[in-house]
SEMAR-643648 format. One line per 3 residues: number of its first residue (from 1); their letters; for each residue x, y, z of N, C-alpha, C, O, CB. Coordinates in Angstrom, 2 decimals, padded with zeros to 5 digits, always signed. Glycine has a CB too. Layout:
# residues N
NUM = a = X,Y,Z,X,Y,Z,X,Y,Z,X,Y,Z,X,Y,Z; ... .
END
This chain:
# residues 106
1 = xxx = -057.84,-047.40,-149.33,-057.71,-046.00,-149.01,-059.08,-045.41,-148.76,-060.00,-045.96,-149.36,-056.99,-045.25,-150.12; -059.35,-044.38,-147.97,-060.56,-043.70,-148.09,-060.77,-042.53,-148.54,-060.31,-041.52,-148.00,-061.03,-043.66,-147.17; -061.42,-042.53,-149.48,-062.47,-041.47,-150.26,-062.81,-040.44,-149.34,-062.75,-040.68,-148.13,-063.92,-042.14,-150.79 .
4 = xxx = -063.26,-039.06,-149.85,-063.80,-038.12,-148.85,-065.08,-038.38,-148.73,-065.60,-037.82,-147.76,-063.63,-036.74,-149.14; -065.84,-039.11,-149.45,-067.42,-039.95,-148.93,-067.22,-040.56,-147.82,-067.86,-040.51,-146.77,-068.07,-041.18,-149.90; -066.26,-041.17,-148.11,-065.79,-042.00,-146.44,-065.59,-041.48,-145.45,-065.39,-042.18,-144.47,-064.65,-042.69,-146.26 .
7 = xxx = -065.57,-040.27,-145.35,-065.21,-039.40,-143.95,-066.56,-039.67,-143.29,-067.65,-040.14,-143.60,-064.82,-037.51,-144.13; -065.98,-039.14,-142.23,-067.81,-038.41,-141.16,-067.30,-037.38,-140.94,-066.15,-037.00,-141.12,-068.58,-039.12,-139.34; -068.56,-036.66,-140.34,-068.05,-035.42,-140.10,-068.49,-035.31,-138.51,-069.06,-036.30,-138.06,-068.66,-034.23,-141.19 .
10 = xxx = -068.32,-034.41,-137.81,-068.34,-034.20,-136.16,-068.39,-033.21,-136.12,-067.98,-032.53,-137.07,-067.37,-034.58,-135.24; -069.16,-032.40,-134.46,-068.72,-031.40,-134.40,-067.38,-031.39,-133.51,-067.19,-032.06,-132.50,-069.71,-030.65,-134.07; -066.48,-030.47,-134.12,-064.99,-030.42,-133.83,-064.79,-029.60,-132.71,-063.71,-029.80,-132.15,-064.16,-029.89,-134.97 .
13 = xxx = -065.43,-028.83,-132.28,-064.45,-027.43,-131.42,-065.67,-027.06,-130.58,-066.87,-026.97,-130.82,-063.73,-025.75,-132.59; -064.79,-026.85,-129.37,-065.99,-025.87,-128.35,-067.15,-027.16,-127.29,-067.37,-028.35,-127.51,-067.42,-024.67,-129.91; -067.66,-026.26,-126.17,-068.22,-027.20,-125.55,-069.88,-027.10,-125.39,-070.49,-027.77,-124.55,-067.51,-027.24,-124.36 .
16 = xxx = -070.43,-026.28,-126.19,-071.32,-026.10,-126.42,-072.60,-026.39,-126.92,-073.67,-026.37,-126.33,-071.04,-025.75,-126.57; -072.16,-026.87,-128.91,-072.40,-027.47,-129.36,-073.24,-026.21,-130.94,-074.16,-026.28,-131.76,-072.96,-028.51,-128.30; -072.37,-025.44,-130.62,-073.06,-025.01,-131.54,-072.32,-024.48,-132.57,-072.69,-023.41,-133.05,-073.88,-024.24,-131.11 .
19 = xxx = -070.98,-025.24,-133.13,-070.50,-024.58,-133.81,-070.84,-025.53,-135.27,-071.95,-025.91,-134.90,-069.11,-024.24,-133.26; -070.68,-026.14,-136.58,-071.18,-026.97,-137.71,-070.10,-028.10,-137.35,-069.17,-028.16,-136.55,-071.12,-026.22,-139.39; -070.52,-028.76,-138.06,-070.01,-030.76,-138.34,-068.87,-030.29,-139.50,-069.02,-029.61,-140.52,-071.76,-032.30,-139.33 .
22 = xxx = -067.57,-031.00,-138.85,-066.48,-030.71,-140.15,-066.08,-031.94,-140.38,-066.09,-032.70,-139.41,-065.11,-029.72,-139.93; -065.79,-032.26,-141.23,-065.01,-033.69,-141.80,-063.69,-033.77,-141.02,-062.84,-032.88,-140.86,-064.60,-033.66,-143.62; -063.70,-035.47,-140.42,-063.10,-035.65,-139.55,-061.90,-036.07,-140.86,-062.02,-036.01,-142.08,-063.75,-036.59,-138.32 .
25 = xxx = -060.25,-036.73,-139.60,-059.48,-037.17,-140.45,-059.86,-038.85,-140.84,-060.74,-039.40,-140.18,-058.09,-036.88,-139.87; -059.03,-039.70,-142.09,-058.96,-040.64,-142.13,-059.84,-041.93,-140.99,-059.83,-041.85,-139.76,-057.78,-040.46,-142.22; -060.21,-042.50,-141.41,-060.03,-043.38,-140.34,-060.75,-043.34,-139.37,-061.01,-044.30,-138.66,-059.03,-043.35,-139.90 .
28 = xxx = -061.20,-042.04,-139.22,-062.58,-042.08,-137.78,-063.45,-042.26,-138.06,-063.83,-041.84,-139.16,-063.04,-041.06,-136.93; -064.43,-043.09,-137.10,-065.62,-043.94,-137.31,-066.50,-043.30,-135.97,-067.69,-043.61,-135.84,-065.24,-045.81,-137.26; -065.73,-042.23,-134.82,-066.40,-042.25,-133.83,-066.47,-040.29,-133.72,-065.71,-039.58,-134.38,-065.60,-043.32,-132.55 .
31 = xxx = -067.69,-039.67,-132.64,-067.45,-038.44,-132.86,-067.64,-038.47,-130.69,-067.88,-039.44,-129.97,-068.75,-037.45,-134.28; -067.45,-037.25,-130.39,-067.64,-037.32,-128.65,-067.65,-036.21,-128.31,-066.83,-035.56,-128.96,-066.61,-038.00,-127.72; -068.49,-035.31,-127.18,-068.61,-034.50,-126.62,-068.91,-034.75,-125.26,-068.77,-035.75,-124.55,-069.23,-033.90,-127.20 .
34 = xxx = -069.43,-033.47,-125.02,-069.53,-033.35,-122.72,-071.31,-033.78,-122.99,-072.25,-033.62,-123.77,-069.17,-030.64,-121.42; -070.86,-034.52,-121.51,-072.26,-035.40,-121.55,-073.08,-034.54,-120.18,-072.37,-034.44,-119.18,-071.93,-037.52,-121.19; -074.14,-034.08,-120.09,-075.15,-033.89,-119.14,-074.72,-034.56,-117.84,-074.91,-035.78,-117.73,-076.46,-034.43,-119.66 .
37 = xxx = -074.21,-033.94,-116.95,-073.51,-034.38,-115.52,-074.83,-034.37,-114.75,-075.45,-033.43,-115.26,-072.18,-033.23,-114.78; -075.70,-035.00,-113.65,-076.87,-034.98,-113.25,-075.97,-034.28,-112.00,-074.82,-034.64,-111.79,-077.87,-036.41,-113.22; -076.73,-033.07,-111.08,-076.40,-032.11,-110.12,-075.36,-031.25,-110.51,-074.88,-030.48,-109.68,-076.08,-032.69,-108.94 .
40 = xxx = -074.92,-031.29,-111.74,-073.45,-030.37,-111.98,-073.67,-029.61,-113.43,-073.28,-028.55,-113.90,-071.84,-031.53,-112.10; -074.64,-030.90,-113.98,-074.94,-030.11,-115.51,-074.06,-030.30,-116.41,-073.78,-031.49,-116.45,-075.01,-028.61,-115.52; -073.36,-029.53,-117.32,-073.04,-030.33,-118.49,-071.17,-030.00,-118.46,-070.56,-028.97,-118.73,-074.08,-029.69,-120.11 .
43 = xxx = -070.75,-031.14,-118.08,-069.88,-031.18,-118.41,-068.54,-030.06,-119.30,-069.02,-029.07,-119.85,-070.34,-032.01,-118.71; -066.83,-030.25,-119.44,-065.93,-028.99,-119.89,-065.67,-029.77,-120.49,-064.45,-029.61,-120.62,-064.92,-028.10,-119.22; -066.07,-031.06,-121.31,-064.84,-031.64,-122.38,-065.83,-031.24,-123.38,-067.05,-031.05,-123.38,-064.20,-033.53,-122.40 .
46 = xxx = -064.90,-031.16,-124.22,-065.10,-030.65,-125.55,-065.10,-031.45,-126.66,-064.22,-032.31,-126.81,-064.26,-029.79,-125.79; -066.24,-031.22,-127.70,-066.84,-031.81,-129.08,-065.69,-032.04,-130.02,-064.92,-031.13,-130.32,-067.93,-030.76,-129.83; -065.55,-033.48,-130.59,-064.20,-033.70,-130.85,-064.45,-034.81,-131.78,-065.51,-035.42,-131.65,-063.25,-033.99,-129.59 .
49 = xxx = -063.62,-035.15,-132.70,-063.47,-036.86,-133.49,-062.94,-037.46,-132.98,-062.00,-037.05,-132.30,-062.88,-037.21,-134.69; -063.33,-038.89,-133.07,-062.90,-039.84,-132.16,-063.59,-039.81,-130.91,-064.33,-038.84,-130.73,-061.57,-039.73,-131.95; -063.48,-040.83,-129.85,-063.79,-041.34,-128.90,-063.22,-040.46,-128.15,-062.36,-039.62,-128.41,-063.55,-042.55,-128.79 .
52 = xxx = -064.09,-040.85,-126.65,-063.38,-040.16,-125.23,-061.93,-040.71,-124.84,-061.31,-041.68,-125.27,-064.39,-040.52,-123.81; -061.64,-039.87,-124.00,-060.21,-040.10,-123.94,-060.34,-040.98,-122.71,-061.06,-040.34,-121.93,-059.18,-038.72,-123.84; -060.00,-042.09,-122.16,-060.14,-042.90,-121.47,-060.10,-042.24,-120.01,-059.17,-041.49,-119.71,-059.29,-043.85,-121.84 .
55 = xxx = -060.97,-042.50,-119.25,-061.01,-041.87,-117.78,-061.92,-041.00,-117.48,-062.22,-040.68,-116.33,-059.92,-041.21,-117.42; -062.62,-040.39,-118.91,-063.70,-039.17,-118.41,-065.05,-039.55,-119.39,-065.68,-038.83,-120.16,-063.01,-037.27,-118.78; -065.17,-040.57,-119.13,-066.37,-041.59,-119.94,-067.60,-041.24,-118.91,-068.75,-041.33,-119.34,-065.94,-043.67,-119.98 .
58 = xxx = -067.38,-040.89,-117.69,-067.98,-040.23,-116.43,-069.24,-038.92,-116.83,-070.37,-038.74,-116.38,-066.54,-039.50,-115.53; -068.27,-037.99,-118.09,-068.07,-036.73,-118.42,-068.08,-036.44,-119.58,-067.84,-035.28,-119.93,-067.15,-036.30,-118.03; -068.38,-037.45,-120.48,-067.68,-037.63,-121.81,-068.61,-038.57,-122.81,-068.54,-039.74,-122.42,-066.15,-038.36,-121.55 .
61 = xxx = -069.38,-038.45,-123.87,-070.04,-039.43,-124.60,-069.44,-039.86,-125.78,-068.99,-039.09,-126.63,-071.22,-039.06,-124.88; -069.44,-041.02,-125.84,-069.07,-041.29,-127.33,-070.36,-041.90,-128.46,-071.32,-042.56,-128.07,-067.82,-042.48,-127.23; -070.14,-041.56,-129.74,-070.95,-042.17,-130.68,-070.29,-042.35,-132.00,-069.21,-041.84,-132.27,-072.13,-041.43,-130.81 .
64 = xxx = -070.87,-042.99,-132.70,-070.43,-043.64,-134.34,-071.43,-043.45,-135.12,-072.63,-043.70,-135.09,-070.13,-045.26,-134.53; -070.55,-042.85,-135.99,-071.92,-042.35,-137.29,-071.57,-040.90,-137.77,-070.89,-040.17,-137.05,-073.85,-042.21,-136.52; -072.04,-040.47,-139.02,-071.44,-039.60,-139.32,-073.02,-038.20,-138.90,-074.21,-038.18,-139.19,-070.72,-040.00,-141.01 .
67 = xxx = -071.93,-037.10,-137.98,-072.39,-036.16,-137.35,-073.36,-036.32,-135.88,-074.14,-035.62,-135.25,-073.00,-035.57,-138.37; -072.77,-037.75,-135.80,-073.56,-038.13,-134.67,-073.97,-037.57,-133.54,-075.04,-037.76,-132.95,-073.19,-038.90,-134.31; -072.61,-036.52,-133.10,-072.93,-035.45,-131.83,-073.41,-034.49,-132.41,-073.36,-033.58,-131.59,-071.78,-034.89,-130.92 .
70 = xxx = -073.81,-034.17,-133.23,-074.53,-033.29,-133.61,-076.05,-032.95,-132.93,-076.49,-031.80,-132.92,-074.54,-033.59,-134.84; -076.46,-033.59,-132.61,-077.90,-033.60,-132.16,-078.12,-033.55,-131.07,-079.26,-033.56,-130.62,-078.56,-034.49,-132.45; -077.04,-033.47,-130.37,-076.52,-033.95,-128.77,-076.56,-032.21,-128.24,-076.02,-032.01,-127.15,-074.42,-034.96,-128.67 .
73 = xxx = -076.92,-031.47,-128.67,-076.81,-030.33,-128.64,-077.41,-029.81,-126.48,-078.47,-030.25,-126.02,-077.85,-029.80,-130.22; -076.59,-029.05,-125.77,-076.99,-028.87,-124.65,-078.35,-029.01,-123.83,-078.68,-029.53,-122.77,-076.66,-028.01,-124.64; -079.13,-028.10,-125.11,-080.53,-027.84,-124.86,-081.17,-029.11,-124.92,-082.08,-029.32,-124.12,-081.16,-026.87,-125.82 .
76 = xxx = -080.88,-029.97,-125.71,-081.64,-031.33,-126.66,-081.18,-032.51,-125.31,-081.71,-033.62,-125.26,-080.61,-031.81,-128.83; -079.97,-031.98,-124.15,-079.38,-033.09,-123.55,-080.31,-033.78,-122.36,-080.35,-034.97,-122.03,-078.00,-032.62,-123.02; -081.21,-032.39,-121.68,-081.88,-031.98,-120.38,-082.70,-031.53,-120.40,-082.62,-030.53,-121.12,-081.48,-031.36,-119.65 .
79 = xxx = -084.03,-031.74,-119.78,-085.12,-031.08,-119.43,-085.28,-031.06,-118.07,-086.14,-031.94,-118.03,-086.18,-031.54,-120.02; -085.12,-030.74,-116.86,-084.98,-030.46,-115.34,-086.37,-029.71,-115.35,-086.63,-028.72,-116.04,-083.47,-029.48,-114.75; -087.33,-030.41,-114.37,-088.01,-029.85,-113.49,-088.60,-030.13,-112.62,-088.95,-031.31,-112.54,-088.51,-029.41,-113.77 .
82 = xxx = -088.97,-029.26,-111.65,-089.06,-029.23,-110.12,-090.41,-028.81,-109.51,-090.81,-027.65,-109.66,-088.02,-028.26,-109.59; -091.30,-029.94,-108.67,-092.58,-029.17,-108.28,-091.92,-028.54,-107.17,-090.80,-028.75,-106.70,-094.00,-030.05,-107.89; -092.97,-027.59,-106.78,-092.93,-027.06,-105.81,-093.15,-025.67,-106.08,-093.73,-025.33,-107.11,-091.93,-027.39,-105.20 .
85 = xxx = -092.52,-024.45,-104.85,-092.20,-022.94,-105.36,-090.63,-022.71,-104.83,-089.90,-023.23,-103.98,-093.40,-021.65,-104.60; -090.53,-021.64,-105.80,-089.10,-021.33,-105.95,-089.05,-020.25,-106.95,-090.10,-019.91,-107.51,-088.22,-022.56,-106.38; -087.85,-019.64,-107.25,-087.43,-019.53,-108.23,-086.62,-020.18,-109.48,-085.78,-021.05,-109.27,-087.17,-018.97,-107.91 .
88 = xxx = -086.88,-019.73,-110.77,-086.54,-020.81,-111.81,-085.08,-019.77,-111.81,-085.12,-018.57,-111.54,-087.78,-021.10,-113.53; -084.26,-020.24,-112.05,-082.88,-020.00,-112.94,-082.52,-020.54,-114.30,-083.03,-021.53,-114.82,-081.82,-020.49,-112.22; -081.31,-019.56,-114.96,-080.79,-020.91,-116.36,-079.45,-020.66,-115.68,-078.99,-019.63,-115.18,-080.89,-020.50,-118.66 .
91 = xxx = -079.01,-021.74,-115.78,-077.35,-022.21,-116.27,-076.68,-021.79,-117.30,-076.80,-022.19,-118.46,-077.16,-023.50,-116.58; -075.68,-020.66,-116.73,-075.28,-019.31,-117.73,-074.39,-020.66,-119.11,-074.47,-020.37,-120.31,-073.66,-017.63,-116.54; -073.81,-021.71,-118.76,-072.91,-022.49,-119.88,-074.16,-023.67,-120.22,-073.82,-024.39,-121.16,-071.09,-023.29,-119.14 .
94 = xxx = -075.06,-023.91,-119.84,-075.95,-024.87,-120.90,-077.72,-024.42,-121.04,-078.67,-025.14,-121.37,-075.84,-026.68,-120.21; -077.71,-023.08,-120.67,-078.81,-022.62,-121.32,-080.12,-023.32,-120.49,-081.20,-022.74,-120.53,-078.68,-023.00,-122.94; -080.00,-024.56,-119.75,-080.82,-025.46,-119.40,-081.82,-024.77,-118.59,-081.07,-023.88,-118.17,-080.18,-026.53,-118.77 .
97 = xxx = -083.20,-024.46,-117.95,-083.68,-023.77,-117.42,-084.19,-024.78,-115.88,-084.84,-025.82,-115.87,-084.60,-023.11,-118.43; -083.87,-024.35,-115.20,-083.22,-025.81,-113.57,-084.51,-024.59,-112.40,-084.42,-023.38,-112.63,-080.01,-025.64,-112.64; -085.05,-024.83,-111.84,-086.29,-024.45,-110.50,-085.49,-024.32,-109.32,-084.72,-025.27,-109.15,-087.59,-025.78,-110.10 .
100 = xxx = -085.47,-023.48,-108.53,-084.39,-023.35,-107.11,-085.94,-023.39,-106.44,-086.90,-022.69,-106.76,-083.02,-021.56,-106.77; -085.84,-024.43,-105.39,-086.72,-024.63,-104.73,-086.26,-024.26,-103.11,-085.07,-024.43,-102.83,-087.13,-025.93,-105.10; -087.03,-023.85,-102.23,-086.65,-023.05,-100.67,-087.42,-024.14,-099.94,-088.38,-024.66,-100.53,-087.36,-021.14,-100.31 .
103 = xxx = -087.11,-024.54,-098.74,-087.40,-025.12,-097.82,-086.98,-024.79,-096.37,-085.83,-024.68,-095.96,-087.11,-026.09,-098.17; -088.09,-024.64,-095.69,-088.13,-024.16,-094.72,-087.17,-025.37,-093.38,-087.38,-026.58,-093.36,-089.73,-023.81,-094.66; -086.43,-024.83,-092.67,-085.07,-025.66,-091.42,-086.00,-026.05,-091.03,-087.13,-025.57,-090.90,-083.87,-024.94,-090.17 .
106 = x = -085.25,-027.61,-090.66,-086.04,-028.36,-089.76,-085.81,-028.13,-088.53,-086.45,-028.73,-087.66,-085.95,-029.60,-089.90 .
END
């Protein structure tokens, strides 16, 4: 049987990453959230126990260990930057701060 030492904990809810690590049920060994999409940014699946759900592994990270997505946090996922001139923007859902660069038609 397992003990509540035996749990892990994850973060459970939301796609963000900023809500605390709750003790998962029985039996889970794995925790998963939205993974850093390169040109799209961060991913809509959501911080969860257990593994990805098969098909959005694309979109989707998995890890083992207790609070493992925890650290996985949006900000902590990406650092984007761009020589040149432009203007900088953030990405209103991952905070990430991304360079809009202008180029003149060929």
């Amino acid at each position: 049987y397992t003990t509540l030492a035996d749990k892990i904990n994850c973060i459970a809810q939301g796609t963000d990453g900023t809500a605390d690590a709750t003790a998962c049920s029985d039996g889970v060994t794995q925790c998963s959230g939205p993974k850093f999409v390169e040109y799209t940014g961060l991913s809509d699946i959501e911080y969860k126990c257990n593994a990805c759900v098969k098909g959005t592994e694309d979109r989707c990270f998995t890890c083992t260990g207790d609070s493992c997505n925890k650290d996985r946090e949006p900000k902590k996922l990406a650092r984007t930057s761009c020589a040149g001139t432009g203007s900088s923007r953030r990405t209103r859902r991952s905070g990430i701060s991304l360079k809009v660069i202008q180029t003149a038609p060929a």
